[in-house]
Backbone as numpy.savetxt, mean C-alpha at the origin, in Angstrom:
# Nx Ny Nz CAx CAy CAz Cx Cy Cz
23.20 8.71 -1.93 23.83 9.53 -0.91 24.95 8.75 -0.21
25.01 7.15 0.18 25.43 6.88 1.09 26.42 6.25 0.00
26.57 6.22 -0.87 27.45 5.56 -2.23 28.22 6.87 -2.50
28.10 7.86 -2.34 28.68 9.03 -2.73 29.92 9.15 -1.59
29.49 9.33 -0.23 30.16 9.36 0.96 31.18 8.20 0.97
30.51 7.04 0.70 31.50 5.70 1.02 32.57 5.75 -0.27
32.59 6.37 -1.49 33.60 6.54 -2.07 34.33 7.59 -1.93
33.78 8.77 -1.60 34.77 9.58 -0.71 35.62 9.32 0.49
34.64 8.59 1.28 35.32 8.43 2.62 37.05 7.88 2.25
36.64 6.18 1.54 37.29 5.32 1.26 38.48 5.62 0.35
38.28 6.21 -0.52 39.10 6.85 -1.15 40.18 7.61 -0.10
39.48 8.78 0.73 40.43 9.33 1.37 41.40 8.66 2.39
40.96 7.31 3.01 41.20 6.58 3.90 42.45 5.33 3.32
42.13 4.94 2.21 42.67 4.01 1.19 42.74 3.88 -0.22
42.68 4.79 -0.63 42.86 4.90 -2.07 41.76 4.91 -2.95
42.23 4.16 -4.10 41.40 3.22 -4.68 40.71 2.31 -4.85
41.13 1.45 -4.12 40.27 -0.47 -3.35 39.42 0.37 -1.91
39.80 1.68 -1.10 39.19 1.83 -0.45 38.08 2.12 -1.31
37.95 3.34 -2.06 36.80 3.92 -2.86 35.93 2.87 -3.04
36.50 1.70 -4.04 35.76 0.66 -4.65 34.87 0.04 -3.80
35.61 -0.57 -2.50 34.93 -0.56 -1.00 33.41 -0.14 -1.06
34.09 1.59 -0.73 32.74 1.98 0.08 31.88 2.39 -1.57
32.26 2.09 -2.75 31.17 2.39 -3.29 29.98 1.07 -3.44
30.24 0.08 -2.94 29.61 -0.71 -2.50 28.71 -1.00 -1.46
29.85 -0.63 -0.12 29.17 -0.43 0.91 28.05 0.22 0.81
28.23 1.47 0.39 27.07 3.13 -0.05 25.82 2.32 -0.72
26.60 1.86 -1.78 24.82 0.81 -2.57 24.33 0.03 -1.88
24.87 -0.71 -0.87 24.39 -1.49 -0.29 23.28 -0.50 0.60
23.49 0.06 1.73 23.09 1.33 2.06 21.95 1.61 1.83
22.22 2.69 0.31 21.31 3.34 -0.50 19.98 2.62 -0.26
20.19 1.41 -0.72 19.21 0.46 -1.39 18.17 -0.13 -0.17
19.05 -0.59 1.15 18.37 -0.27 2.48 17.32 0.70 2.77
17.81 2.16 2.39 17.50 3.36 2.52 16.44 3.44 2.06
16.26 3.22 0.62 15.03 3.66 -0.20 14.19 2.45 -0.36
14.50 1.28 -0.30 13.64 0.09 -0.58 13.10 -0.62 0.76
13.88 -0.80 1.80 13.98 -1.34 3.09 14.39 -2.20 3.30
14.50 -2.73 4.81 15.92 -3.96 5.06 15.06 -5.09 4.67
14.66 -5.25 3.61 13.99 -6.30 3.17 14.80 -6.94 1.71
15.05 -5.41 0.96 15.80 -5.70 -0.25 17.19 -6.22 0.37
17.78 -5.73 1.16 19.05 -6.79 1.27 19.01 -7.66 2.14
18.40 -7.82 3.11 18.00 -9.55 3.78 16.87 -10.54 3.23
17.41 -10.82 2.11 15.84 -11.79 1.35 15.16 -13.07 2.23
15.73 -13.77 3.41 15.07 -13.61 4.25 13.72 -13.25 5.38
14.38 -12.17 5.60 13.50 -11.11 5.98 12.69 -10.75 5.45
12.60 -10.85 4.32 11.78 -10.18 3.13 10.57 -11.16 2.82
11.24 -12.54 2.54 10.09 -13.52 2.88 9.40 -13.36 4.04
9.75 -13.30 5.01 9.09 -13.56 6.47 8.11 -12.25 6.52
8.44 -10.91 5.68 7.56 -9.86 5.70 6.59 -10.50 4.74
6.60 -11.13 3.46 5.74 -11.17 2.60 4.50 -12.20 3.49
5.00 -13.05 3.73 4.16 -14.18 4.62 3.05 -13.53 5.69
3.86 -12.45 6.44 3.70 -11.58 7.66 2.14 -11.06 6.76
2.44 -10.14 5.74 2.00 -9.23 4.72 -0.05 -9.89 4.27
0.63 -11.01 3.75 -0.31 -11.72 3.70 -1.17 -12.33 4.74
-0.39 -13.11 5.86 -1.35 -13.70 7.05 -2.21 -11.96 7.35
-1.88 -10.76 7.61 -2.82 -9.98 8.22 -3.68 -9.63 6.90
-3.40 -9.70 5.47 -4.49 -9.22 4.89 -5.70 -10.11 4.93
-5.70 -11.10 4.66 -6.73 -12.10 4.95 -7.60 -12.70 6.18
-6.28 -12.18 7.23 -7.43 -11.79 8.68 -8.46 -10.97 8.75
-7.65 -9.91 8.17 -8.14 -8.65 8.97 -9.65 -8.60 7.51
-9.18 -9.26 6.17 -10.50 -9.26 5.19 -11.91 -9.90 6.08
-11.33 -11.27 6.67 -12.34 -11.66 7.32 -13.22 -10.94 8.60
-12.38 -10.59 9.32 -12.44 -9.76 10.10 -13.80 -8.40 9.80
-13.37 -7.79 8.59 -13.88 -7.10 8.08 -15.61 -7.24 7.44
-15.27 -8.31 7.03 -16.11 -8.75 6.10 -17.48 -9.26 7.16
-16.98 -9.41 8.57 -17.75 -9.87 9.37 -18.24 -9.07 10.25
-17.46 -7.98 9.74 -17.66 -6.67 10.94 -19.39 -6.62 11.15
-20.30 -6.24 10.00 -21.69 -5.98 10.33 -22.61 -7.02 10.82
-21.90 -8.53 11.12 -22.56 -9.11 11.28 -22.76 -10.40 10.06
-22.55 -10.33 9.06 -22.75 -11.02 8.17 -22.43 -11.31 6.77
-21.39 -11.83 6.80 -20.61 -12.17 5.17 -21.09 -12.06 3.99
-21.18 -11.24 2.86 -22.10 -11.14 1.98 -21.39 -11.73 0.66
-22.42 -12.58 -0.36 -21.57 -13.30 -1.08 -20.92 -12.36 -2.22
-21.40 -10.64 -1.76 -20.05 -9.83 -2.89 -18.80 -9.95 -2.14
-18.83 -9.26 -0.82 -17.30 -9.81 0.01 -16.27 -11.50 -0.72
-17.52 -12.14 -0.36 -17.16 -13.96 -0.94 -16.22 -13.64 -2.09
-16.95 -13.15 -3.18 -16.76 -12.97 -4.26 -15.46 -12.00 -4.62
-15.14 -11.37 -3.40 -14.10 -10.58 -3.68 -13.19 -10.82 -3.49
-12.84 -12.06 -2.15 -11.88 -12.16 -1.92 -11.42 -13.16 -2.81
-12.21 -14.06 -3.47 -11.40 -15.07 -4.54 -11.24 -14.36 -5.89
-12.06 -13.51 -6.11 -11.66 -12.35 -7.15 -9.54 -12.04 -6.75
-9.70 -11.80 -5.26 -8.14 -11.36 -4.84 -7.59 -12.30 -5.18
-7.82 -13.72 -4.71 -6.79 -14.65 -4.69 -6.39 -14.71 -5.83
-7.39 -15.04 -7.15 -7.16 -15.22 -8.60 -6.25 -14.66 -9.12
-6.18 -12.81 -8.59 -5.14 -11.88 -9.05 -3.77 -12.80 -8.63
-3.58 -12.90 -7.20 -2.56 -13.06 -6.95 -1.94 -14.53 -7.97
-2.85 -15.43 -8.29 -2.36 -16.79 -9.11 -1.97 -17.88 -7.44
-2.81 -17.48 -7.12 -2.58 -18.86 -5.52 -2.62 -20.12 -6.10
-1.82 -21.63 -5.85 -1.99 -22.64 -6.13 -3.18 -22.58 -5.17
-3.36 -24.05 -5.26 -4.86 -24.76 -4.78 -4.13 -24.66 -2.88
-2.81 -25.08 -2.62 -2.93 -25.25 -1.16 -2.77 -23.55 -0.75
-1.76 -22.66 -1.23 -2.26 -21.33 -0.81 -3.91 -20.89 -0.50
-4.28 -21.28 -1.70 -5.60 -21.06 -1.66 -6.43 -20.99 -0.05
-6.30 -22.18 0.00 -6.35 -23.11 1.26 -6.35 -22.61 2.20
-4.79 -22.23 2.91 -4.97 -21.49 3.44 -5.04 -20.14 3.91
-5.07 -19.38 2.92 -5.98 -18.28 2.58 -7.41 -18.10 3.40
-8.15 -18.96 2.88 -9.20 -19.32 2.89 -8.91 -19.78 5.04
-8.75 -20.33 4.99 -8.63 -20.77 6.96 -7.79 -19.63 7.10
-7.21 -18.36 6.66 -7.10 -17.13 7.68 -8.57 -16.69 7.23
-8.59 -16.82 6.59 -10.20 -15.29 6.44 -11.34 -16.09 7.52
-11.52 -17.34 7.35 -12.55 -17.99 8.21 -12.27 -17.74 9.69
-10.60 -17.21 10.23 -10.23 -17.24 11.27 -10.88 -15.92 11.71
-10.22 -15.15 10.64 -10.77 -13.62 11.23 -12.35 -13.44 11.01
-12.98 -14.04 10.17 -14.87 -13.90 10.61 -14.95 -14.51 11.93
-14.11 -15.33 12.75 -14.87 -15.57 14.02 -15.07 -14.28 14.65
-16.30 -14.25 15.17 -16.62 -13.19 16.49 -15.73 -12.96 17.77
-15.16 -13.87 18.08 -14.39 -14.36 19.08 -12.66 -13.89 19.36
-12.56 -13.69 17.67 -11.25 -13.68 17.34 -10.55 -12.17 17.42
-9.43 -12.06 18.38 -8.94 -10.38 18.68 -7.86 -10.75 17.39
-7.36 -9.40 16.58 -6.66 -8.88 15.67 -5.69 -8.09 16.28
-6.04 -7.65 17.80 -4.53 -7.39 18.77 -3.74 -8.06 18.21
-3.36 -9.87 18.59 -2.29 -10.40 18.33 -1.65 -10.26 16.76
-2.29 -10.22 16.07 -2.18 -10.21 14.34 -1.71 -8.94 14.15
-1.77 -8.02 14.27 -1.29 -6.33 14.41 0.44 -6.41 14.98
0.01 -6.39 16.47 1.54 -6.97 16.93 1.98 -7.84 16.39
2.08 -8.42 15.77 3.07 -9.19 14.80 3.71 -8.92 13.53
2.31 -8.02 13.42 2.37 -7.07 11.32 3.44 -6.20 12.12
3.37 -4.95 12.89 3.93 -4.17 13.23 5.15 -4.25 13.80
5.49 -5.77 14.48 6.98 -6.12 14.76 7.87 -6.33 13.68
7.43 -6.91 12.61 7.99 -7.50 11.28 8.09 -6.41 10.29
6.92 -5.45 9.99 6.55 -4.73 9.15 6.05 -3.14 9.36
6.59 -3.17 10.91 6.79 -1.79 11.48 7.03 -0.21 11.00
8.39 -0.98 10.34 8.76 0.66 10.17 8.95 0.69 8.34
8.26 -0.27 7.49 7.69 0.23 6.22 6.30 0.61 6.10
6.67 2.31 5.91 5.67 3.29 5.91 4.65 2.65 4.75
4.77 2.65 3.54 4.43 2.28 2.53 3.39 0.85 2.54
4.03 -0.17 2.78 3.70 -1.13 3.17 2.37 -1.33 3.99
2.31 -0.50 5.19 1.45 -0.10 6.17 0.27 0.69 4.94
0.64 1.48 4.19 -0.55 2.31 3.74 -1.22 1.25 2.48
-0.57 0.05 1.64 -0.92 -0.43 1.18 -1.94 -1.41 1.65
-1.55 -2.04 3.04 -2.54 -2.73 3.62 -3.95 -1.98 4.20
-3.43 -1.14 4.34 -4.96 -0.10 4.73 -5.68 0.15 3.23
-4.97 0.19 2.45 -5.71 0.64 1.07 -6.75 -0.88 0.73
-5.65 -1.82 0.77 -6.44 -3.58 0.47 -7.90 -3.17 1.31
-7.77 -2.34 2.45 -8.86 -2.81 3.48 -10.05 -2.25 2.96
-9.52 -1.09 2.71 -11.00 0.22 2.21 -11.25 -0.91 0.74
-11.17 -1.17 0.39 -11.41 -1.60 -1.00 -12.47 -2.84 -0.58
-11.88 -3.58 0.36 -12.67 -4.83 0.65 -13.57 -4.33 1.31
-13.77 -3.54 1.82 -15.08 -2.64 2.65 -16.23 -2.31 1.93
-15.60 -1.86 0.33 -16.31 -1.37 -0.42 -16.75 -2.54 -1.40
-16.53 -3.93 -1.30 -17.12 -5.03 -2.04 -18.76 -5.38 -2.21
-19.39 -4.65 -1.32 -20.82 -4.78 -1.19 -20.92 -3.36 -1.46
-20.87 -2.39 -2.17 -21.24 -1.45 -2.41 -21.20 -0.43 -1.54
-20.96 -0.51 -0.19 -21.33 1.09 0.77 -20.56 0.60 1.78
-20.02 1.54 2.64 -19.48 1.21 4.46 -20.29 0.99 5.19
-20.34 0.09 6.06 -21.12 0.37 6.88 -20.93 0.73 8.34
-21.25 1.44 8.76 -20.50 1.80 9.99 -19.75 1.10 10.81
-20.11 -0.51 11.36 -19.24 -1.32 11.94 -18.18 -1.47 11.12
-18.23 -1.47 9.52 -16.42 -1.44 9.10 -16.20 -0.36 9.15
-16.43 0.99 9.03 -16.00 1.78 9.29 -15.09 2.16 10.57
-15.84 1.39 11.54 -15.49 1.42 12.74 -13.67 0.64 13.32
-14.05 -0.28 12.59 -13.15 -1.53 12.78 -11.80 -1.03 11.42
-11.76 -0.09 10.81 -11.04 0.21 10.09 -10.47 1.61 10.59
-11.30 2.19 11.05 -10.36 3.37 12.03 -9.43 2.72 12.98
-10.16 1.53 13.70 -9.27 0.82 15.07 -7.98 0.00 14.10
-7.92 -0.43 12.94 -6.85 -0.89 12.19 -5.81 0.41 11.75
-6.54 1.57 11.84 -5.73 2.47 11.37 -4.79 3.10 12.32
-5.89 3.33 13.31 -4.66 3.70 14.66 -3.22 2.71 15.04
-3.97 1.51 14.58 -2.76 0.57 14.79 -1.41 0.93 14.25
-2.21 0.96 12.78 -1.14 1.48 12.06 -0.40 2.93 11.82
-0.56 3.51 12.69 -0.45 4.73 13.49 -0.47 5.84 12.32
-2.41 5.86 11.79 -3.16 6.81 11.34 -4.02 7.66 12.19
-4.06 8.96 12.20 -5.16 9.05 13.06 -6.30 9.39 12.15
-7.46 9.98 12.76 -8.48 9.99 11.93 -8.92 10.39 11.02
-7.83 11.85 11.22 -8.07 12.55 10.10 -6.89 11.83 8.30
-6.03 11.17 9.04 -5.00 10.68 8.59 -5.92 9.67 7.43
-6.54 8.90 8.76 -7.49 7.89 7.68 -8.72 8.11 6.89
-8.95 9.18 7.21 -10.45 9.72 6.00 -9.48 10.23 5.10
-8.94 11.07 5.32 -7.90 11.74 4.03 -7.87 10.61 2.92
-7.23 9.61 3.48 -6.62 8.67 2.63 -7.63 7.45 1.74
-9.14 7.74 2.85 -10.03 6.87 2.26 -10.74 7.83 1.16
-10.75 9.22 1.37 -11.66 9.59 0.28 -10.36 9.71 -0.77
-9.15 9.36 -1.08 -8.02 9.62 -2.19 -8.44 8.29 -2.43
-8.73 7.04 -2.06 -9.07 5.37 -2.25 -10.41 5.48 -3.72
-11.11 6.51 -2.60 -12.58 5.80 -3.12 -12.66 6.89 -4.49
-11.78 7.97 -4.79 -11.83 8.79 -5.78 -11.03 8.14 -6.75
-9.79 7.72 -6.23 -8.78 6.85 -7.52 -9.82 5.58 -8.20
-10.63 4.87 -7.50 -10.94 4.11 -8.20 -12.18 4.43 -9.42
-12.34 5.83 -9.57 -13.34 5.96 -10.72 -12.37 6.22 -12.05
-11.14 6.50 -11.99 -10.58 6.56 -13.09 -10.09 5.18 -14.01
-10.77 4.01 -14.20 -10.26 2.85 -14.58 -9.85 2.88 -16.42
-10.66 3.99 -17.29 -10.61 4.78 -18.35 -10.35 5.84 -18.41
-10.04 6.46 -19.71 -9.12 8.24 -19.65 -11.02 8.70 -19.00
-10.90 9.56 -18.20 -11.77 10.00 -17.71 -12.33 10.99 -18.43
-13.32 11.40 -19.13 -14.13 12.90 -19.32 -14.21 14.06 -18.74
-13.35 15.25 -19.34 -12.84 16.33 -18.70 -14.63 17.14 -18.03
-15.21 16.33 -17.28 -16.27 17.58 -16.19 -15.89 18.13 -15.14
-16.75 18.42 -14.78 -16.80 19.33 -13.38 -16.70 18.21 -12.57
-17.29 17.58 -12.60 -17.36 16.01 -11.39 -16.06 15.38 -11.50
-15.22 14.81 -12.47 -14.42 14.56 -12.70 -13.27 14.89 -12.65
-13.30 16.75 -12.62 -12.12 16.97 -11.67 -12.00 17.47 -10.86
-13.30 17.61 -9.75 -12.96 17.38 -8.46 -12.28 15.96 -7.96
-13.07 14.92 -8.53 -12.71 13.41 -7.98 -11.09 13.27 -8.34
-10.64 13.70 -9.47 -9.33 14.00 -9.35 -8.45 14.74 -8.81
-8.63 16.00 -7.75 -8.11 16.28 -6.99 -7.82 15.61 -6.13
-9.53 14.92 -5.16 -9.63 14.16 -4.37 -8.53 13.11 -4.25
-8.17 12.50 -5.73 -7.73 11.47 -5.85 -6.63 11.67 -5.88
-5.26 12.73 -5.88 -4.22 13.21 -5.47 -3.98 13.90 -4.15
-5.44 14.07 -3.20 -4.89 14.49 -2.25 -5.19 15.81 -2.42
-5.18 16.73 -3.06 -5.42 18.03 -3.05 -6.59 18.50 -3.39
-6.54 20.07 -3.67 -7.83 20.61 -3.68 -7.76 21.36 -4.92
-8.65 22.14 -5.68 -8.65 23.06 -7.09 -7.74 24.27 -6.80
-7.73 24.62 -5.05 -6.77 25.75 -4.91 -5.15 24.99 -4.19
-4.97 24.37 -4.91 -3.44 24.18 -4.26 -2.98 24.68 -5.71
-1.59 24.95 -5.29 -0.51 25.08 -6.76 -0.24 24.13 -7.32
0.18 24.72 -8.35 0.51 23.62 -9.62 1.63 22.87 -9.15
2.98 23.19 -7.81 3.83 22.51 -7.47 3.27 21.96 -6.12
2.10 21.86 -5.67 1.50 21.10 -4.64 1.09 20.04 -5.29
0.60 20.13 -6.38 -0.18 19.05 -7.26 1.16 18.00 -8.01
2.04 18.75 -8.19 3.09 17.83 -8.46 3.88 17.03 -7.42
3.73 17.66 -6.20 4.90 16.95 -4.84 3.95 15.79 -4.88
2.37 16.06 -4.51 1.72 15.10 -3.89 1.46 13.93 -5.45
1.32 14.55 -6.47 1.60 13.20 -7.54 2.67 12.33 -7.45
4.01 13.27 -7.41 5.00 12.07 -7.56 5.13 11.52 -6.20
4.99 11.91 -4.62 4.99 10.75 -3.55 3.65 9.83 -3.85
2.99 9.77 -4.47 2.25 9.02 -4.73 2.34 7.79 -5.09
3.15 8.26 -6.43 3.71 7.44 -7.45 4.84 6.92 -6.91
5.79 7.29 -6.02 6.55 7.15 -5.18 6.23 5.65 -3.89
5.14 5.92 -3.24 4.65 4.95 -2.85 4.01 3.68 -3.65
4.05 3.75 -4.81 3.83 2.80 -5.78 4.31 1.97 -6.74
6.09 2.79 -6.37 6.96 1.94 -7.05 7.48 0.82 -6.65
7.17 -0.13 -7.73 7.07 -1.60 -7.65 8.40 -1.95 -7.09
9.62 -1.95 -7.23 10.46 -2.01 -6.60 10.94 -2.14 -5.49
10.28 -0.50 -4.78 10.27 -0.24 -4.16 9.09 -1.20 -2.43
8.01 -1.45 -3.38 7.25 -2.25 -2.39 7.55 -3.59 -2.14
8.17 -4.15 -3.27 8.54 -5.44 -3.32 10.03 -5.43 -1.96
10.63 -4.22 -2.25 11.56 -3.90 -1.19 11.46 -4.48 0.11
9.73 -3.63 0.47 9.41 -3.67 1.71 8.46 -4.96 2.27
8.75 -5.65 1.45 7.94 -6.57 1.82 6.68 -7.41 0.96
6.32 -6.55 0.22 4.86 -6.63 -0.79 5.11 -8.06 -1.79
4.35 -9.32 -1.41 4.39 -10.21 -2.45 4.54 -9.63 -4.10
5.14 -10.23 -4.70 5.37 -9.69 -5.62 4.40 -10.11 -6.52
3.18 -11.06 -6.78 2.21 -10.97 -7.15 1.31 -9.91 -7.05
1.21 -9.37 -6.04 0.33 -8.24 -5.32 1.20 -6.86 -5.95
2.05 -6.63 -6.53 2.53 -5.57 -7.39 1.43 -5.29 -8.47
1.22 -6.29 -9.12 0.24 -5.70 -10.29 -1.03 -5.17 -9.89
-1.53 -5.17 -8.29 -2.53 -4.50 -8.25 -2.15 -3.12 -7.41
-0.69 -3.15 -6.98 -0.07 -1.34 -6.47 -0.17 -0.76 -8.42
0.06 -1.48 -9.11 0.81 -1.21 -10.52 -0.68 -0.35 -11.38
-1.74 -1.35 -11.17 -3.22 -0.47 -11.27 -4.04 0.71 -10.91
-3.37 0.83 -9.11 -3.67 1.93 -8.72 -3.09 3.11 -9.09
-1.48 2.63 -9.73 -0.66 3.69 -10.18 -1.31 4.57 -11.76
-1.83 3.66 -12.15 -2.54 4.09 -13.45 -3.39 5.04 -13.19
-4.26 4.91 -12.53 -5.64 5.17 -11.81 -4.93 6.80 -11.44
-3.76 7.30 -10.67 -3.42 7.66 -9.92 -3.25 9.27 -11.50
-2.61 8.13 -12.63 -2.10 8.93 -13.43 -2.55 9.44 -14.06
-3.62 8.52 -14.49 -4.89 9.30 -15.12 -5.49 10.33 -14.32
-5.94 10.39 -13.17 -6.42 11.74 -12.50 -5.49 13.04 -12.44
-4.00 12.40 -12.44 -3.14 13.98 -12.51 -3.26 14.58 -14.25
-3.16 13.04 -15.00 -3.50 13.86 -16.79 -4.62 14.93 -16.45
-5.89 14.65 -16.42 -6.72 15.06 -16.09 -6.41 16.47 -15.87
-5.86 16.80 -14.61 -6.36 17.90 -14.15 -4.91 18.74 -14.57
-3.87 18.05 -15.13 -2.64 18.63 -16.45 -3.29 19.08 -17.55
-4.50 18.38 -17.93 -4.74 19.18 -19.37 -6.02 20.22 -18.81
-6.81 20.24 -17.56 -7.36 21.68 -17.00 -6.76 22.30 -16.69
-5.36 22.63 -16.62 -4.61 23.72 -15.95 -3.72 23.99 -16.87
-3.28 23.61 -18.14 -2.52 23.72 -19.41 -1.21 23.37 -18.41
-0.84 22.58 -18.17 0.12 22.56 -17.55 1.27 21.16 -17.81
């Protein structure tokens, strides 16, 4: 859009070297626009990824401590995470001294929030990916338990979900993750695939498509890396995208569509 205008503008203003100008300017722009001021201040972009990371590993600990007591599937999950990401031994490290920070009892996630949200504010995306990391680590011991439940609504408001905002989005979490194989066309299976797009058996066939492709939309690698998202941590937006695709096949080949 803004590449279109800036060679019009420029053009009309200066010719040709104007055009050339603003068709630059415009990409420059564009790319702002759709990726965030992260893709063109690399910078910034570090300081989000860093940002990105110090709150996931708080707020894991945090989490993980919510009921009272660290369980060695949590343990197990979060170096399961690190592994994905390929942490050297000192990342590791300190990795490991944020999560121990956030199991203290003691320790407020006020300050850690205000900081995610000064840096990493206004990428929408970004924000829903870290809430997604959270439900997942919730679900490392098998069930919620109400104190994370609890402590994950108060992360959500932060991130300015409200409640209904954040169940929506946890039962689309906990439905995407049964598709890890082409799924078996049942009855169970494609409800959980609605679930897992967000919709219901009575939306339209172009409801089922808006809410697939913002989906997929929020999952483009590019695009997150844009906003901030270590770029290790892509291959696990890149999984959910699968997950995501397989449930719309799914309910494409129940609707002949």
């Amino acid at each position: 859009m803004f590449k279109l205008i800036g060679v019009f503008l420029g053009y009309y203003l200066f010719g040709f070297w104007g055009a050339l100008l603003g068709f630059f300017a415009g990409s420059f722009f564009d790319r702002v626009r759709i990726y965030g001021a992260g893709a063109a201040n690399p910078l910034q972009n570090a300081l989000r990824q860093a940002v990105f990371l110090e709150t996931v590993f708080i707020s894991m600990g945090k989490l993980a401590k919510a009921d009272g007591h660290v369980s060695q599937d949590e343990i197990d999950h979060v170096e399961q995470f690190m592994q994905k990401l390929g942490m050297t031994e000192q990342h590791r490290q300190q990795a490991i001294a944020l999560f121990k920070k956030g199991t203290d009892p003691a320790f407020d996630i006020k300050a850690t929030y205000d900081r995610f949200l000064s840096i990493c504010g206004n990428t929408k995306d970004l924000k829903q990916v870290l809430l997604i990391y959270l439900i997942v680590m919730a679900l490392a011991d098998g069930h919620f338990h109400p104190a994370e439940e609890a402590l994950l609504l108060d992360i959500a408001a932060r991130l300015g979900y409200d409640r209904a905002a954040f169940l929506h989005l946890k039962d689309m979490v906990l439905n995407q993750s049964h598709f890890g194989g082409v799924p078996v066309d049942t009855a169970d299976n494609l409800e959980d695939a609605y679930k897992a797009l967000g919709v219901t058996k009575e939306s339209s066939d172009a409801e089922i498509k808006r809410a697939y492709r913002k989906l997929m939309s929020q999952h483009h690698p590019d695009k997150l890396i844009g906003q901030g998202l270590p770029a290790d941590m892509v291959a696990m937006a890149t999984e959910q995208a699968k997950e995501i695709q397989l449930a719309h096949d799914l309910i494409k080949r129940h609707r002949n569509i």
